[in-house]
N, C-alpha and C positions, 0 to 999 in steps of 0.2 A: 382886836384885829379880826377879818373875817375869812382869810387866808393865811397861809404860810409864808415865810418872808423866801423873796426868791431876786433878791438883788444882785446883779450880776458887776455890780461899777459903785467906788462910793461916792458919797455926793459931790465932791471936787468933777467927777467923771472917770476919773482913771477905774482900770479893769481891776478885779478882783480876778486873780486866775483863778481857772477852771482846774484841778487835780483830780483826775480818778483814779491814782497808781497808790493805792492804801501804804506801798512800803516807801514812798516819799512824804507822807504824813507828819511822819516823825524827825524828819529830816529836815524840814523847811521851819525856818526863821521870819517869814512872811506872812502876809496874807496870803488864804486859801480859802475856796470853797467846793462843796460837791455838791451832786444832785441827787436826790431821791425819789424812783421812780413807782406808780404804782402799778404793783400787777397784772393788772383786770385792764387796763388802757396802756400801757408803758409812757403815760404823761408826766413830767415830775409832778409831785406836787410841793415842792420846800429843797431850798438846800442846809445841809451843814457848811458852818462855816468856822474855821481853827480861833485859837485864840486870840492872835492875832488880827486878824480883818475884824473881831468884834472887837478889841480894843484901841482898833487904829484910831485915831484923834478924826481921819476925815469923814465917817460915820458911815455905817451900813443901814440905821437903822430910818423908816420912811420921817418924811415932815412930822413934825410933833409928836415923837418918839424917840427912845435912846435905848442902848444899853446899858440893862441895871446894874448901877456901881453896887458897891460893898455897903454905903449907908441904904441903900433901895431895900438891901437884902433885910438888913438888921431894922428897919421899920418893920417890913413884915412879918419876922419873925419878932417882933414885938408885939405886934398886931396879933398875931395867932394866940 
């Protein structure tokens, strides 16, 4: 990838809310994401996104890319 992932909607279209209240983090049973902003511009460049919205079935992740499952993992740490 040549940037950060910064998808605001999964691929169905529906929103991924926007959270920036850190003490509902822990609270939510949903999808969420935040933004992270830099510095030097106050541009984001990438958001975080909860457990959730990365394992929702309707994908965050761009065309011909996914989130790496559990066997993604253990290939590479075989690989290593």
């Amino acid at each position: 990838m040549a940037e950060n992932l910064r998808v605001s909607h999964y691929h169905n279209g529906d929103i991924i809310p926007y959270v920036t209240n850190r003490a509902e983090w822990s609270e939510l049973v949903t999808g969420a994401c935040d933004g992270r902003k830099r510095q030097e511009d106050n541009r984001i460049f990438g958001y975080f996104y909860n457990f959730y919205a990365a394992a929702d079935k309707r994908n965050i992740a761009p065309e011909g890319w996914h989130v790496p499952t559990d066997d993604d993992w253990k290939e590479l740490i075989e690989y290593l």
